[in-house]
N, C-alpha and C positions, 0 to 999 in steps of 0.2 A: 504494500500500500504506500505509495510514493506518497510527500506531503511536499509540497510546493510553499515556498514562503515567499511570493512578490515583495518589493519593498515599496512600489509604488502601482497607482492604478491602471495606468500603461498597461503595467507587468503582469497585473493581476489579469488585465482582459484579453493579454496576449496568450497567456496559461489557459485560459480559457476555449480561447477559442482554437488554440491546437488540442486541449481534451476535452470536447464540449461535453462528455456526458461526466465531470468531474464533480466530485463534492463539495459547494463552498463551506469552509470553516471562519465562525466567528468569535461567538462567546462557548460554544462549544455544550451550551446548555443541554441543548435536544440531542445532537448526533452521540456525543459523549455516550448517553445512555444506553443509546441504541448500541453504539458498537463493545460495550461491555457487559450489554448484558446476549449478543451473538444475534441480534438483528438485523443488523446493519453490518455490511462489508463492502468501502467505496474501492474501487480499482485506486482512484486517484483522487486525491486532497490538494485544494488550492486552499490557503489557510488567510484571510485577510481582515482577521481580526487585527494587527496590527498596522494598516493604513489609515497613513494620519488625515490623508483626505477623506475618509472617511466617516471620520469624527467630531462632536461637534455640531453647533446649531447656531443659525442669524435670524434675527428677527428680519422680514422683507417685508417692509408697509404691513397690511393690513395679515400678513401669514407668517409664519412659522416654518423655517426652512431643516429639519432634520436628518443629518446624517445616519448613514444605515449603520455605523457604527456606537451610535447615541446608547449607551444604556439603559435599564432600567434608574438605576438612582439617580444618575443624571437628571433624567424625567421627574424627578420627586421634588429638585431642589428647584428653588428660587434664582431665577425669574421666571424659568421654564414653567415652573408648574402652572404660577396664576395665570399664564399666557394660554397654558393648555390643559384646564384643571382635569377632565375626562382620562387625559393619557396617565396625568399624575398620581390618578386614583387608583387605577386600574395598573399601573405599575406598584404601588404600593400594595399590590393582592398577590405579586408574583414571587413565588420561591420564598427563601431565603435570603438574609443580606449579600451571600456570599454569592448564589442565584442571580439578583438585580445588580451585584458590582459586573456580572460577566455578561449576563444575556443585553444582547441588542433587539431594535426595531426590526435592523434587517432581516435579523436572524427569524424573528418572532414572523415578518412578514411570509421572510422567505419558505419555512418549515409550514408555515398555510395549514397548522392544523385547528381542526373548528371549533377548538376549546382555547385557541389562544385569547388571554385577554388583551394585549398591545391591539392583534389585529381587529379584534371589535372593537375597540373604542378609536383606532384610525378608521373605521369603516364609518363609525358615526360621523367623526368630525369630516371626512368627504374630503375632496383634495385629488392630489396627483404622488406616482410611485414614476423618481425617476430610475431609469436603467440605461448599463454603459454596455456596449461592444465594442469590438475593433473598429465595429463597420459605423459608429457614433450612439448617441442618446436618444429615449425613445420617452415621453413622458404618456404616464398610462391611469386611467381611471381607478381610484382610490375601492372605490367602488364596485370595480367588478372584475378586480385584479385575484380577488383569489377565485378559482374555476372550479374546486373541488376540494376535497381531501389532499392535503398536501399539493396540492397540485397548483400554477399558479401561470399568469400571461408571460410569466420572464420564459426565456429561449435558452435555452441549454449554453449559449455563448456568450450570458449578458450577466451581469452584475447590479442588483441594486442598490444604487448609489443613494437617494434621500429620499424623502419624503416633504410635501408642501403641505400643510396645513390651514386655515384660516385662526387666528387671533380667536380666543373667545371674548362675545360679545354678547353673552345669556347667561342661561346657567346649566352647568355641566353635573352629570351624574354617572358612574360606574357603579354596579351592585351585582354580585354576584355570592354564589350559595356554592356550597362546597361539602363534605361529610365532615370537616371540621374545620375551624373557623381560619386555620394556615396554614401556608405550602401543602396547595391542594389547588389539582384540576377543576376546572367549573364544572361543577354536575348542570348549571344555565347558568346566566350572565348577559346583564343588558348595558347599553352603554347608551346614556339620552343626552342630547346637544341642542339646545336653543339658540335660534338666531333668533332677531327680530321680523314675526311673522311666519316661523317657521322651525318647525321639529323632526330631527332627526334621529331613530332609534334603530339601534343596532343589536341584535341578539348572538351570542354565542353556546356553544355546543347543544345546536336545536336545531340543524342543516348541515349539507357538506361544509360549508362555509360560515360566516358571518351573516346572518339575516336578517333583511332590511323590513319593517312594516309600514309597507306606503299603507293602507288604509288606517291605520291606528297615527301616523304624522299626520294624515291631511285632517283627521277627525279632532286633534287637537288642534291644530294651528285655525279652524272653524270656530271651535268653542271658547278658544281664551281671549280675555280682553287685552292685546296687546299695549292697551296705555296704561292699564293697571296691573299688570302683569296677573292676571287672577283666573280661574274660571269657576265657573258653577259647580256647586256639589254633584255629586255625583259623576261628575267627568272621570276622574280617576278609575272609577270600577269599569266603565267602560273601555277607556285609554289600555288599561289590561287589560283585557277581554279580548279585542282585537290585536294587540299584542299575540296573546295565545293564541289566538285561531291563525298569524302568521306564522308562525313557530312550523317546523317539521322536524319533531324528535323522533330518535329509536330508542328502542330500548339495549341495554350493553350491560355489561356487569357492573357499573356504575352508577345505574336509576334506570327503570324504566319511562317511557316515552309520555305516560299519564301523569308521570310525577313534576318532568322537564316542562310539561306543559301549564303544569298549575305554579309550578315555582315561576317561569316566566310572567305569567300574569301578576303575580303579589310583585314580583323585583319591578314590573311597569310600573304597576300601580305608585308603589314607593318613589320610584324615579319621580315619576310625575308632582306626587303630591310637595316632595323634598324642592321644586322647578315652578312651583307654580299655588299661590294662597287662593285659597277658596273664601 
């Protein structure tokens, strides 16, 4: 198992794309496990967890420019976090300290699996995933970047380089339910982002992916008074409700899919109510 160490991103997308079907390593959170506990066997490792372009975040006007190399605690601290309170929450639910010193976004994006919480709460906040090849940059929809089960729009020869996010401008919520209260996969997990006029909710491990509930966004962004920020009682049980009904769980030795579905709905409902006075 060759391990490639680029020292720059050049190098890294050169490696690349003479072994496109290679492994990228970063914080080494996810692959780690797999290949010690005999699931994972990459032919080839490109390691670019230590690129310095990588790493690292600028605020740009109104967004949030994220290297894929950003970690989780990074994420937590100050300024970062009040800029992007969703990601800072939902990083604060992840592993261990020793977990959030290593794992990255990219990593969390890259690995596309449907209980990541980085990846649902970038799903909420919307935005763009950029990526590099030899052949140049490709910026790709936040939103419909991951395609499956691990599975994701980057190319076998591409590198994801950062992430664009918008600035928050509402109020942000990550909640997620777990078999116990730490370093623990989401048995669900929602992630709600408020613009002005407008709600974004994002569900994790209830799909291949990160699931979006347009009819539960458009149902809120109707019923709240945007100059008072309030809406009617009642709304919340709703707000979850169709929540739930977007939801698509299975059942796994983890919960079954009745459970994922009722836990979705109470984590909306909370989002909601925590986002918005009645």
């Amino acid at each position: 198992m060759p391990v490639l160490v680029p020292e720059t991103l050049e190098e890294a997308c050169a490696a690349l794309a003479a072994r496109p079907g290679a492994t990228l390593l970063a914080g080494g959170t996810d692959l780690m496990v797999g290949i010690n506990a005999g699931r994972t066997r990459p032919d080839d490792v490109v390691m670019v967890g230590r690129l310095a372009e990588l790493r690292g975040w600028v605020r740009d006007g109104d967004h949030v420019v994220l290297g894929a190399g950003v970690t989780y605690t990074e994420c937590m601290a100050e300024p970062l976090a009040s800029l992007s309170p969703v990601l800072a929450q939902a990083a604060r639910s992840v592993g261990s300290p020793q977990i959030r010193n290593a794992g990255t976004l990219g990593g969390n994006l890259g690995t596309a699996s449907p209980a990541g919480d980085g990846v649902t709460a970038l799903v909420a906040l919307g935005g763009t995933v950029r990526v590099r090849s030899t052949e140049g940059e490709r910026d790709l929809d936040l939103a419909t970047f991951v395609t499956g089960p691990r599975r994701t729009e980057r190319r076998p020869d591409e590198l994801i380089v950062s992430v664009r996010v918008p600035v928050a401008d509402g109020p942000q919520e990550f909640l997620k339910l777990g078999t116990r209260n730490a370093m623990v996969i989401a048995v669900a997990s929602v992630a709600l982002v408020v613009e002005p006029g407008a709600v974004r909710l994002a569900m994790g491990s209830v799909g291949p992916g990160p699931v979006r509930a347009t009819e539960a966004e458009a149902f809120a962004a109707s019923v709240v008074d945007w100059t008072t920020g309030t809406a009617a009682a009642g709304a919340a049980d709703e707000f979850g409700a169709l929540a739930a009904a977007a939801s698509r769980p299975i059942d796994d030795h983890r919960s079954s899919a009745a459970y994922r579905r009722r836990a979705i709905e109470i984590l909306a409902k909370r989002a909601f109510l925590r986002s918005f006075s009645s």
